[in-house]
C-alpha positions as CSV (number, residue, x, y, z in Angstrom):
1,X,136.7,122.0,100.1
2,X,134.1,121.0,102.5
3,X,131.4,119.0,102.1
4,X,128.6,121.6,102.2
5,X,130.2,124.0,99.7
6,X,130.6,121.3,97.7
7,X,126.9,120.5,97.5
8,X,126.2,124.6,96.7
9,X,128.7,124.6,94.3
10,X,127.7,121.4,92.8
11,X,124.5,120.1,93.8
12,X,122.7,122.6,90.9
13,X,123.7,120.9,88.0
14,X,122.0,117.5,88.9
15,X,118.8,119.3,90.0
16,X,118.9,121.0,86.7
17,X,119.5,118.2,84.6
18,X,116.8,116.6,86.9
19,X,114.4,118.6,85.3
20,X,114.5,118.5,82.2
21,X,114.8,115.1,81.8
22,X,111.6,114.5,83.8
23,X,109.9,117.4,81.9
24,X,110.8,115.9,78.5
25,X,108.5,112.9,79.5
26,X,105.3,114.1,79.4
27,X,106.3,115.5,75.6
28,X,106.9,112.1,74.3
29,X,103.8,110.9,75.5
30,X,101.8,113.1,74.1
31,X,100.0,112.2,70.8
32,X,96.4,113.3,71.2
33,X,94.7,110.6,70.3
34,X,94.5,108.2,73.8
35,X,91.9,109.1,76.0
36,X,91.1,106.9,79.6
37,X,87.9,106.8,80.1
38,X,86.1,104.6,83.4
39,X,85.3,102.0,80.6
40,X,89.2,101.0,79.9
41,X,89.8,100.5,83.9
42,X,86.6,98.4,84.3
43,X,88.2,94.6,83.8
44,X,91.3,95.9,86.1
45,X,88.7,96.8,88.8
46,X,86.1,93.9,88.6
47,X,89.6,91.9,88.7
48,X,90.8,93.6,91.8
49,X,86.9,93.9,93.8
50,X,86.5,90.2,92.9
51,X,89.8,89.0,94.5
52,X,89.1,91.3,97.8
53,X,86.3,90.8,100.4
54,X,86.2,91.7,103.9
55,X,87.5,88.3,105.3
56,X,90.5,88.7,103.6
57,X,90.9,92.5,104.5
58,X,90.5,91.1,108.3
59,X,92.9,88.1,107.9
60,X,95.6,90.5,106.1
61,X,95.1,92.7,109.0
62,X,95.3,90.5,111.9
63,X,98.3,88.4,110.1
64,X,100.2,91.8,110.1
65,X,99.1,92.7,113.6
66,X,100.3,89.3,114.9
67,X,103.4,89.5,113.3
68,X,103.8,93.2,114.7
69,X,103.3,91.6,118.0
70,X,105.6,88.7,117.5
71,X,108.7,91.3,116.3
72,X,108.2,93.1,119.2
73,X,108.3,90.2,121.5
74,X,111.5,88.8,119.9
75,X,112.9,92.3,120.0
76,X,112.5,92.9,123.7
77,X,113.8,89.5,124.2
78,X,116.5,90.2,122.2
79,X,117.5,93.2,124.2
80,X,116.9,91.0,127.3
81,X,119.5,88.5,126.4
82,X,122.2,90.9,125.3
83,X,122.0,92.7,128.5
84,X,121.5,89.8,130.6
85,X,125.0,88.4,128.6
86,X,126.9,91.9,128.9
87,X,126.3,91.9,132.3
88,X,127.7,88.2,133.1
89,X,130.3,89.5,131.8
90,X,131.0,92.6,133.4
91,X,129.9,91.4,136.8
92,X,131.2,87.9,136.8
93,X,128.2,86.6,137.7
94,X,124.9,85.8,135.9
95,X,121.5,87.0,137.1
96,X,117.8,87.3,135.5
């Protein structure tokens, strides 16, 4: 049997079950009672607003940008080396 027949033939049943486990969820969770209002979320987002200002939005940002920049370096390098190598080898001879 080949792979995609197998996944016709087969690939229903885990779809299916799938389903109705993730529809049972919302049927457990349900007891009428709970209700979010902005109030409840009000200590989580004081939390989070006082931990974040714009000087550490900008550091975050130009620590990821300078890492970005740094993997990219090493990368190219990387690729330099490995053909510069491949090629010593293939030529007998070593050139930049």
């Amino acid at each position: 049997m080949k792979f995609y027949d197998s996944i016709k033939r087969y690939g229903a049943i885990p779809i299916a079950s799938g389903l109705a486990v993730v529809s049972a969820f919302p049927a457990l969770a349900v007891d009428g009672t709970t209700v979010v209002t902005s109030s409840d979320w009000a200590p989580i987002i004081e939390a989070m607003t006082g931990q974040i200002s714009v000087s550490t939005v900008v550091g975050v940002i130009a620590t990821a940008i300078a890492a970005g920049i740094g993997l990219v370096f090493m990368w190219w390098g990387g690729r330099k080396a490995v053909r510069t190598l491949m090629s010593a080898f293939r030529k007998g001879k070593v050139s930049m």
